[in-house]
ZAZA-987722 format. One line per field, with one value per residue: residue number from 1; residue in one letter; chain; x, y, z of N, C-alpha, C in turn. Coordinates in nm, 4 decimals. Layout:
base: NUM, ...
gupa: A, ...
zagu: A, ...
nx: X, ...
ny: Y, ...
nz: Z, ...
cax: X, ...
cay: Y, ...
caz: Z, ...
cx: X, ...
cy: Y, ...
cz: Z, ...
This chain:
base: 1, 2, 3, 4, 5, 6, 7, 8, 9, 10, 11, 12, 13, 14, 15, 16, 17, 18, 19, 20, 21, 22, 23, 24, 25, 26, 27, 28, 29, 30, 31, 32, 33, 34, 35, 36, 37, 38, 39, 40, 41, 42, 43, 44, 45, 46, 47, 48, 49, 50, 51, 52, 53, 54, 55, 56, 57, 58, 59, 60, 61, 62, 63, 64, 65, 66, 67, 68, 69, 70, 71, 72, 73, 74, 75, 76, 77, 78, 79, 80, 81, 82, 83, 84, 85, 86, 87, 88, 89, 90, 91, 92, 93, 94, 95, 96, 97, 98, 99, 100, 101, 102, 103, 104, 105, 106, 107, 108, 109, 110, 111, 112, 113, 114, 115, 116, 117, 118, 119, 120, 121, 122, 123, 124, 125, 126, 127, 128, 129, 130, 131, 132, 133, 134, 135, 136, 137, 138, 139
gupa: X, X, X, X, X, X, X, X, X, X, X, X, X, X, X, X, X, X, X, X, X, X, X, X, X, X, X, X, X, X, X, X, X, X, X, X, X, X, X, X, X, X, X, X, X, X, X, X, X, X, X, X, X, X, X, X, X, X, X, X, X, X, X, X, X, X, X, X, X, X, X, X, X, X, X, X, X, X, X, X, X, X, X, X, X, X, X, X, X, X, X, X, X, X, X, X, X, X, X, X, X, X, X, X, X, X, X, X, X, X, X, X, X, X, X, X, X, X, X, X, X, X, X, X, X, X, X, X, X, X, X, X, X, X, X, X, X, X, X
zagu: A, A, A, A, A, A, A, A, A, A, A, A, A, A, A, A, A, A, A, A, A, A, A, A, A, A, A, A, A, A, A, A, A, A, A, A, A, A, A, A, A, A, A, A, A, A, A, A, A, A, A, A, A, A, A, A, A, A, A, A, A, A, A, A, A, A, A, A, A, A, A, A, A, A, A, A, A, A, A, A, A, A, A, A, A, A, A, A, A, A, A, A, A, A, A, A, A, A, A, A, A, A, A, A, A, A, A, A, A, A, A, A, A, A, A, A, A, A, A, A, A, A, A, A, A, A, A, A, A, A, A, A, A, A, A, A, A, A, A
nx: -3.5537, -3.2441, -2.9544, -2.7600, -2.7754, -2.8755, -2.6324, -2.4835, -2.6327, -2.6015, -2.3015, -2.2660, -2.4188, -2.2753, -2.0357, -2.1119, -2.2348, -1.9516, -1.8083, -1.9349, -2.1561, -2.0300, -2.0293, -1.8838, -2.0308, -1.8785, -1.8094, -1.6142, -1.4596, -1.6387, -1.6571, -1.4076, -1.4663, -1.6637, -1.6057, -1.6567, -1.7465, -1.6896, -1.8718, -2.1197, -2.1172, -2.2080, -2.4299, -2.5959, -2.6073, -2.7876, -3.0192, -3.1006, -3.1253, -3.3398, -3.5129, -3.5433, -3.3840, -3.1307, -3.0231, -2.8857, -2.7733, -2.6220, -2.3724, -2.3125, -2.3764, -2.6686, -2.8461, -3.1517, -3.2528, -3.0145, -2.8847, -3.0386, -2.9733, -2.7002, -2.7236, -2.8130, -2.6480, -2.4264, -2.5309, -2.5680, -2.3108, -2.2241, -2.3527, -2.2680, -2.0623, -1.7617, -1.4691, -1.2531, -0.8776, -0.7929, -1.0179, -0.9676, -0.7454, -0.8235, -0.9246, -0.7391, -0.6448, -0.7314, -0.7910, -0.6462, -0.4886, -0.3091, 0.0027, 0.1443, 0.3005, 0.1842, 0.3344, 0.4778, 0.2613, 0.1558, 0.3501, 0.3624, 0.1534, 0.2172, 0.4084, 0.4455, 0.2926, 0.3790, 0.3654, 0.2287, 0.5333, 0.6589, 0.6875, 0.6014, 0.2949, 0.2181, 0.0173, -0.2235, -0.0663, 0.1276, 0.2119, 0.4682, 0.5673, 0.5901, 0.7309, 1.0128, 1.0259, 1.0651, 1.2825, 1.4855, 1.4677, 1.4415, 1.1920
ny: -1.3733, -1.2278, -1.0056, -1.1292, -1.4283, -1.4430, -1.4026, -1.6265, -1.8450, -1.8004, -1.7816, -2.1353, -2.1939, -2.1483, -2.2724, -2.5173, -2.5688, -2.5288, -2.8034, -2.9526, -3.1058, -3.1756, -3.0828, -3.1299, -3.0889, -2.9005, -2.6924, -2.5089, -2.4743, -2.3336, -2.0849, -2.0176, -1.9350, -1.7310, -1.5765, -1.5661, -1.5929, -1.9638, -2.0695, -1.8810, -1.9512, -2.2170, -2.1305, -2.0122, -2.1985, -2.3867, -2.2284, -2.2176, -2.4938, -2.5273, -2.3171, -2.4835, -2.3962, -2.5582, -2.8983, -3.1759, -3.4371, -3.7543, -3.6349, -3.4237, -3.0890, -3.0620, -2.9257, -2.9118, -2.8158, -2.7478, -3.0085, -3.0539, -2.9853, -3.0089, -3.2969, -3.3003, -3.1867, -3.3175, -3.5422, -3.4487, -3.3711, -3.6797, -3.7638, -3.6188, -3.6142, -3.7384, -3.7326, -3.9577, -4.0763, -4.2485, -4.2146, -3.9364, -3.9695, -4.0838, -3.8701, -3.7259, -3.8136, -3.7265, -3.5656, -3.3108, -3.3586, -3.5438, -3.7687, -3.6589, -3.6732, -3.7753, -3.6716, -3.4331, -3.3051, -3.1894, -3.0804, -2.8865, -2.7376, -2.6690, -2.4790, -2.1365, -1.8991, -1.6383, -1.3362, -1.2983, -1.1455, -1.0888, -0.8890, -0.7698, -0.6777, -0.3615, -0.2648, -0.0351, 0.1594, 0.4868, 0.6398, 0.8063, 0.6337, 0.4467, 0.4451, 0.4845, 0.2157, 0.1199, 0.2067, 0.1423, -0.1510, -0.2389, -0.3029
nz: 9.5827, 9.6720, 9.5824, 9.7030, 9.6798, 9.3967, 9.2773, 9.3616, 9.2737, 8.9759, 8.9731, 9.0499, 8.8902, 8.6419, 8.7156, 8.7202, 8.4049, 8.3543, 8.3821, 8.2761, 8.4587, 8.6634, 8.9385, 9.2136, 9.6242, 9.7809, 9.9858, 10.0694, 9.8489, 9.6864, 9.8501, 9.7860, 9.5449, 9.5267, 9.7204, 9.9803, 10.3344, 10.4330, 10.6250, 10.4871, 10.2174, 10.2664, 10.3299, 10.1787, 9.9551, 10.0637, 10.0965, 9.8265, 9.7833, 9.9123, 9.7811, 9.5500, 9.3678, 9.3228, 9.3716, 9.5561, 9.4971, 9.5257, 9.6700, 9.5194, 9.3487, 9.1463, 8.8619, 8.7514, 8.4558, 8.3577, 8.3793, 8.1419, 7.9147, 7.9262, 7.8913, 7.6091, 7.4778, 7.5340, 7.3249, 7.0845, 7.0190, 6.9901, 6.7537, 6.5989, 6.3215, 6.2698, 6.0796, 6.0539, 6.0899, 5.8481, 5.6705, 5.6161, 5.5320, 5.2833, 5.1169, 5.0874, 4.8595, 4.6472, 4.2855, 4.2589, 4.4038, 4.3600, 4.3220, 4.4956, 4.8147, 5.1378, 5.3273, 5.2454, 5.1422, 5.4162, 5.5098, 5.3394, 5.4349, 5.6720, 5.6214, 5.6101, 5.4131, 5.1779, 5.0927, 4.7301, 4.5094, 4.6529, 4.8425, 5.1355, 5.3172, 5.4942, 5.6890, 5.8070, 5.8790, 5.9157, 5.6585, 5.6453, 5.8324, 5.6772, 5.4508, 5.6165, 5.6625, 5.4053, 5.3508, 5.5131, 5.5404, 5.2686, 5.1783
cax: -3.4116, -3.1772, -2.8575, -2.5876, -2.8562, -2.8865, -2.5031, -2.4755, -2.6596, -2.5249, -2.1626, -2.3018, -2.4566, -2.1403, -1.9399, -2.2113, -2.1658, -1.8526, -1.7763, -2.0290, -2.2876, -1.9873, -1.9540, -1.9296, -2.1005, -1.7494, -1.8188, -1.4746, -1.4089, -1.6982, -1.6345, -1.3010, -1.5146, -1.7610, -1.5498, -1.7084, -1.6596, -1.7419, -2.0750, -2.1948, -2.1513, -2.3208, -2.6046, -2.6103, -2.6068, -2.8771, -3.1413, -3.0972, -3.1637, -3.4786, -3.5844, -3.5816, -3.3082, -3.0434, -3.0352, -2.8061, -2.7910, -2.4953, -2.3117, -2.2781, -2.4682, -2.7050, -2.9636, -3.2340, -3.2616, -2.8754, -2.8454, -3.0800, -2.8791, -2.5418, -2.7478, -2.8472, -2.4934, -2.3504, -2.6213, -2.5307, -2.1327, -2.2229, -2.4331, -2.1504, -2.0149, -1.5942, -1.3791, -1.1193, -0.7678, -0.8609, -1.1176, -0.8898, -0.6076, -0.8663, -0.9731, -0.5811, -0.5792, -0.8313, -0.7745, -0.5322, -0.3397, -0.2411, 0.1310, 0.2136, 0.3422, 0.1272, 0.4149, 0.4598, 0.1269, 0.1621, 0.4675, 0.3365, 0.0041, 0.2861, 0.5017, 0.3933, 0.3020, 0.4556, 0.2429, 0.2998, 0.5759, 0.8174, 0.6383, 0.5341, 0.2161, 0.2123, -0.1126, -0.2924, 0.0876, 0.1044, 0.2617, 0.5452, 0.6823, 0.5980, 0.8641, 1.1534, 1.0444, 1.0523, 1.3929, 1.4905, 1.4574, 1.3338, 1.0096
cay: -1.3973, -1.1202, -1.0101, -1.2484, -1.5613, -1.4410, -1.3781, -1.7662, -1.9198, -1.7551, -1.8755, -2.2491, -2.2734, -2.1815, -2.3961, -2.6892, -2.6178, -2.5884, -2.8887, -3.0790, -3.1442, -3.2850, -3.0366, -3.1741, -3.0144, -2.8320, -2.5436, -2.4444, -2.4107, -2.2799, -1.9933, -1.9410, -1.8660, -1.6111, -1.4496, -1.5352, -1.7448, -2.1334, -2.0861, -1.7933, -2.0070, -2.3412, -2.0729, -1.9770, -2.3400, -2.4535, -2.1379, -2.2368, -2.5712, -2.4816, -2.3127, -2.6120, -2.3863, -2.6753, -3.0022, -3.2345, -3.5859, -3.7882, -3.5498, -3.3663, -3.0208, -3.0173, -2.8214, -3.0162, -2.8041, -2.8038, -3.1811, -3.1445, -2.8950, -3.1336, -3.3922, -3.2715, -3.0727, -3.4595, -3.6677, -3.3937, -3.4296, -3.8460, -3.7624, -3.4785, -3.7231, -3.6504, -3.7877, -4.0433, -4.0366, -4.3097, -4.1129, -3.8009, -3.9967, -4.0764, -3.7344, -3.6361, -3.8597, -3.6034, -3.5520, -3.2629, -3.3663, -3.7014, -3.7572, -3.5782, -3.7959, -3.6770, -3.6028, -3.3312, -3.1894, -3.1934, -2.9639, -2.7708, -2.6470, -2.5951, -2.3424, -2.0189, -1.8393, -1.5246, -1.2852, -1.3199, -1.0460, -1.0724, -0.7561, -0.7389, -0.5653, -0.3089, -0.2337, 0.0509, 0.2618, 0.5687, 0.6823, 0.7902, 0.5278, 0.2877, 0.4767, 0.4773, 0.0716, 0.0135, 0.2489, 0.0753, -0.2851, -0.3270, -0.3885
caz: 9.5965, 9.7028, 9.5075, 9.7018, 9.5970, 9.2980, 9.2209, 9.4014, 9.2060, 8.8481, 8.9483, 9.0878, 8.7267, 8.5386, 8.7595, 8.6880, 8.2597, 8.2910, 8.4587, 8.2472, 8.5483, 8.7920, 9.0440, 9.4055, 9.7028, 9.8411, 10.0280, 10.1001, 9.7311, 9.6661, 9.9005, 9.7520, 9.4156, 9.5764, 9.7884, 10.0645, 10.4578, 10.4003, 10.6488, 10.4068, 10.0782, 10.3058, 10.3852, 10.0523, 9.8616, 10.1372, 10.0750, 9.6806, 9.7875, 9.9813, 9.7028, 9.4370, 9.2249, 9.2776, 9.4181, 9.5760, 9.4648, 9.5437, 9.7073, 9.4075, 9.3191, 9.0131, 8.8283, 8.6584, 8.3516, 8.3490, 8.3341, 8.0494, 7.8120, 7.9069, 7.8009, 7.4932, 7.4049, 7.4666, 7.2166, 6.9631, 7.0087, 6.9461, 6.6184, 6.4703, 6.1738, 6.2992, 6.0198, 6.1151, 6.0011, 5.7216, 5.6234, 5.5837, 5.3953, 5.1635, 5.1040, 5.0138, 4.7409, 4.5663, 4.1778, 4.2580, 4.5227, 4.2988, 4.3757, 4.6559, 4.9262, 5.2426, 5.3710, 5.1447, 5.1743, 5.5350, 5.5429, 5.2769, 5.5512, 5.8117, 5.5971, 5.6316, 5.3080, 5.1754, 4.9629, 4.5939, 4.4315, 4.7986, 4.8763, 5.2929, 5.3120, 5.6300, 5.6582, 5.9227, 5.9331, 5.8651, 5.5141, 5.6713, 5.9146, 5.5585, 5.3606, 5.6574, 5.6933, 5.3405, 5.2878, 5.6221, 5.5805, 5.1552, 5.1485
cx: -3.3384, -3.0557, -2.7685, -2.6980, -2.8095, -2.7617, -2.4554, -2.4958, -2.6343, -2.3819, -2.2175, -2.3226, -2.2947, -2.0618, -2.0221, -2.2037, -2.0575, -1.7537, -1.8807, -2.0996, -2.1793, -1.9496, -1.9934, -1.9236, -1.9311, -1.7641, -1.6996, -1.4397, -1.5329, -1.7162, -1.5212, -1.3373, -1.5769, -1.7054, -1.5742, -1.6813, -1.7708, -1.8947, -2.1474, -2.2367, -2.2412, -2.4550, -2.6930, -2.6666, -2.7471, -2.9898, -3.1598, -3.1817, -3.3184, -3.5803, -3.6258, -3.5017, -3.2197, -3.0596, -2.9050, -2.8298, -2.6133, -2.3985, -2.2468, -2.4403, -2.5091, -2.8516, -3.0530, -3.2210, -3.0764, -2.8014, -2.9411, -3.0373, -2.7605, -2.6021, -2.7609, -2.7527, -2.4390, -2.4118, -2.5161, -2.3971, -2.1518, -2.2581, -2.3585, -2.0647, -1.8553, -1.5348, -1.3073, -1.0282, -0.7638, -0.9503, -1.0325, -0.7716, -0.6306, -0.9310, -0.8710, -0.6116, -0.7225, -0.7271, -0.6134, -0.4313, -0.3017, -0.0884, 0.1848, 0.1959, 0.2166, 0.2455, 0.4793, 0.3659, 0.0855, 0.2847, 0.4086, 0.1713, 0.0979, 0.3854, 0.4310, 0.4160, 0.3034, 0.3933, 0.3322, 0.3972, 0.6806, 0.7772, 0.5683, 0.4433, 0.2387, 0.0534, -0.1401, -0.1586, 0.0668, 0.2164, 0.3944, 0.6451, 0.6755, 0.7411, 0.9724, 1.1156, 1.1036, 1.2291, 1.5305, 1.5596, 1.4423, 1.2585, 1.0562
cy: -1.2636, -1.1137, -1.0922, -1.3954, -1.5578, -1.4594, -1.5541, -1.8721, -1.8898, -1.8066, -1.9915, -2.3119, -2.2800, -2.2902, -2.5295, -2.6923, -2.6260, -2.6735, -3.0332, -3.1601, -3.1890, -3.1298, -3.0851, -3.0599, -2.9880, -2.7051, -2.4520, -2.3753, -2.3117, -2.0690, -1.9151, -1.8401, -1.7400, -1.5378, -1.4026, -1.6171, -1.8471, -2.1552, -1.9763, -1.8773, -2.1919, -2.2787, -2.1242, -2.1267, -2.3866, -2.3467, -2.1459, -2.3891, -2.5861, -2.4206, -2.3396, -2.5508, -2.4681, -2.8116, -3.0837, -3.3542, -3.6629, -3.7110, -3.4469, -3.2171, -3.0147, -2.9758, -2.9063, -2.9472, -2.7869, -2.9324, -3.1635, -3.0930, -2.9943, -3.2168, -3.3944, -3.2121, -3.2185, -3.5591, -3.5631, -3.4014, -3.5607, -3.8581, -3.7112, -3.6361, -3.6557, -3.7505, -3.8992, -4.0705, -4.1520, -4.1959, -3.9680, -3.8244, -4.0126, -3.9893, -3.6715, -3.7151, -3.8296, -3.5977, -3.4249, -3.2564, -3.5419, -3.6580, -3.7295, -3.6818, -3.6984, -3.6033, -3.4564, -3.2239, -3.1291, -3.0521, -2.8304, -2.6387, -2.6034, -2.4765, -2.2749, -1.9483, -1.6465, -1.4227, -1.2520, -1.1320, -1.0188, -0.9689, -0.7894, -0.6526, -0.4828, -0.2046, -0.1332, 0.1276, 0.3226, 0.5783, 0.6990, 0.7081, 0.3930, 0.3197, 0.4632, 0.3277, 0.0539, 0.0459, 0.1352, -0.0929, -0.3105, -0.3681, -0.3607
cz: 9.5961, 9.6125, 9.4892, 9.6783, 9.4908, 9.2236, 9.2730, 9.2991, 9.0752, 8.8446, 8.9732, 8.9386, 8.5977, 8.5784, 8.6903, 8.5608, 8.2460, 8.2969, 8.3956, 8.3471, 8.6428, 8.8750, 9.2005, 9.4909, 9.7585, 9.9058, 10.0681, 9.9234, 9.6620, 9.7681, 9.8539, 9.5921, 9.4465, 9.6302, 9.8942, 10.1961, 10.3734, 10.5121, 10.5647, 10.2611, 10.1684, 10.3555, 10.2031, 9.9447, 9.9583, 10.0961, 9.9236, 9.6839, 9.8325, 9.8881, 9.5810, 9.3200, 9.1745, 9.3852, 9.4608, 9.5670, 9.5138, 9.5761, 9.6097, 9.3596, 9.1954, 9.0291, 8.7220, 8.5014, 8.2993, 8.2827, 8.1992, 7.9406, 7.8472, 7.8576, 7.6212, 7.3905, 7.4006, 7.3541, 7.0861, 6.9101, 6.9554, 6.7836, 6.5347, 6.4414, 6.2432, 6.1835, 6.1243, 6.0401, 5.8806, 5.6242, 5.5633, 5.5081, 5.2830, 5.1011, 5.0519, 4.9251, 4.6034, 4.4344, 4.2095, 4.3584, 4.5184, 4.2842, 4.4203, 4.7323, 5.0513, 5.3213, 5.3685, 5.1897, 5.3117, 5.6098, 5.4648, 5.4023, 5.6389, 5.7506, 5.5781, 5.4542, 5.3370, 5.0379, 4.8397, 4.5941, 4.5576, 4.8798, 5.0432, 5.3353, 5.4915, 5.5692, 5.8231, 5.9926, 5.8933, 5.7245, 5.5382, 5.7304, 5.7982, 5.4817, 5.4806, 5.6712, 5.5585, 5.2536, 5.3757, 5.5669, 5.4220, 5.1264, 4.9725
């Protein structure tokens, strides 16, 4: 396989993960990816095909070991345990977060905290531009 194969089939595969196995056979768009005319990327997709790197099934291009990493990235997504908002209301009503409304606790994650003593750290300034900020402004 020569460079423009090789560089073919390296975008074809990204397009195909990151499209979760659906990319349809398009050679127009596929030309607009490469950078190349629409009979260069239908050479190109056909000499890949010829040589068993991708396949066309349903008018759609895929890669066998492709489909079998999406497969295997989707079982594992099904198996990951995800909370559900039940599940997470009964998780606030934890020993120390007895009597707080959620409502409460909910605002309290969205306000922005302010480091103890009022003090504004400036961190990676030099020495000088800290003293005209802090004569400046009060730090």
């Amino acid at each position: 396989m020569g460079p423009e194969l090789i560089g073919a089939y390296a975008v074809i595969l990204d397009i195909i993960y990151a499209r979760a196995g659906d990319m349809p056979r398009d050679d127009r768009h596929l030309a607009g990816v490469l950078g190349c005319s629409i009979r260069k990327a239908r050479a190109l997709t056909d000499a890949l095909v010829e040589r068993g790197k991708i396949q066309i099934v349903g008018g759609k291009i895929r890669n066998s070991r492709a489909d079998e990493v999406i497969e295997t990235r989707r079982k594992q997504r099904e198996t990951t345990v995800k909370p559900t908002r039940s599940d997470g209301e009964k998780g606030l009503a934890s020993n120390e977060n007895k009597g707080l409304s959620l409502k409460i606790r909910r605002e309290e994650n969205i306000t922005p905290l302010t480091p103890q003593g009022g003090m504004r750290r400036v961190i990676g300034v030099p020495e000088g531009v800290k003293r005209i900020l802090e004569a400046k402004n009060g730090f």
